[in-house]
C-alpha positions in Angstrom: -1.4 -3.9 -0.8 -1.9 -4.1 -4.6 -5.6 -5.0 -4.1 -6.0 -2.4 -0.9 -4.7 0.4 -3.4 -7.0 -0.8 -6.1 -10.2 -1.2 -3.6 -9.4 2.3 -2.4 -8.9 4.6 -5.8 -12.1 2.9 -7.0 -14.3 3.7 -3.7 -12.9 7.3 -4.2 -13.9 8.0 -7.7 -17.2 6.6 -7.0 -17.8 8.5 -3.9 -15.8 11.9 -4.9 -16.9 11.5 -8.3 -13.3 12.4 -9.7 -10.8 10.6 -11.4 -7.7 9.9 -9.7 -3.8 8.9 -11.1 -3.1 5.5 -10.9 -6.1 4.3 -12.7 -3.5 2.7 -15.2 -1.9 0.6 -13.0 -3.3 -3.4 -12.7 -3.9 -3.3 -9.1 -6.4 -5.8 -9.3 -3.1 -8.2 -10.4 -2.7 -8.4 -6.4 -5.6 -10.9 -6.2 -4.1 -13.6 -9.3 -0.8 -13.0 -7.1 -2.8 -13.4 -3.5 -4.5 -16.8 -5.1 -0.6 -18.3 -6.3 0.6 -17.4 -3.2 -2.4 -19.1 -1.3 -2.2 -22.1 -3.4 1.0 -22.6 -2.7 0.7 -22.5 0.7 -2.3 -24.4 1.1 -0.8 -27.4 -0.9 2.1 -27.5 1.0 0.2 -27.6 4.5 -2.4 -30.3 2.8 1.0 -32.4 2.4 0.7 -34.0 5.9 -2.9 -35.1 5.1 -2.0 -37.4 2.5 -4.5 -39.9 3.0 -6.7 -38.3 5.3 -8.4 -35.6 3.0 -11.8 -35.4 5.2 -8.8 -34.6 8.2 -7.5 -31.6 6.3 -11.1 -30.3 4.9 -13.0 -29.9 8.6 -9.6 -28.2 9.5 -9.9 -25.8 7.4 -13.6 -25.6 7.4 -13.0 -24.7 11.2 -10.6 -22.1 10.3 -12.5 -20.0 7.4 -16.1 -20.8 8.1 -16.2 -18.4 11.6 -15.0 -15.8 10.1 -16.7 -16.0 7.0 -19.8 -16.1 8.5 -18.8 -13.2 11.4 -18.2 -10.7 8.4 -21.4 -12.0 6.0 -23.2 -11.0 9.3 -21.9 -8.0 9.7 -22.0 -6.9 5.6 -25.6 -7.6 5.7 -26.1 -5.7 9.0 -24.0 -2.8 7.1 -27.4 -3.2 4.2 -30.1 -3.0 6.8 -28.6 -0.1 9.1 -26.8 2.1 6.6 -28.1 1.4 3.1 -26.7 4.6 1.7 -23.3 3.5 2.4 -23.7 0.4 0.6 -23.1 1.4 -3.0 -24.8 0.1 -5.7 -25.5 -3.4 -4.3 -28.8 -4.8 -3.7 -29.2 -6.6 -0.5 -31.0 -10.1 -1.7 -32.5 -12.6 0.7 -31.2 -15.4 -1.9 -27.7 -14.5 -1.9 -27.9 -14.3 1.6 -29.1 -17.7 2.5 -27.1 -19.2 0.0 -24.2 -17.9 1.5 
């Protein structure tokens, strides 16, 4: 929720073009805590794979890499069919493909 808040006070002072309270706050902690969390967790699901490592590593390929590549698709369809609502970000081929 940290990062959600964060996101969100920063999309409406760019859009709105005001400041808002809460600006102070480190909102953007919620991703350092996200990525403890997530370590955490991954390591102790990896635990089973002790030896295998090419076992847990297609695993979890087939988990993220969908869904990774559902929501690149649809942030680059976002650039081609509303490019005003895409703020400040340039849509580049070679990010793109590299991703």
């Amino acid at each position: 929720m940290m990062v959600v808040i964060g996101h969100v006070l920063a999309e409406a002072e760019h859009y709105f073009a005001l400041p808002l309270p809460g600006d102070a706050l480190p909102w953007t902690r919620g991703v350092d805590i996200f990525f403890v969390i997530s370590g955490f967790v991954i390591a102790l699901s990896a635990k089973r794979y002790i030896g295998r490592p090419w076992a847990f590593f297609w695993r979890r390929l087939l988990r993220v890499a969908p869904l990774y590549y559902v929501f690149t698709t649809l942030m680059v369809a976002a650039f081609l069919l509303l490019p005003a609502a895409v703020k400040d970000t340039p849509l580049d081929p070679a990010q793109v493909i590299s991703s």
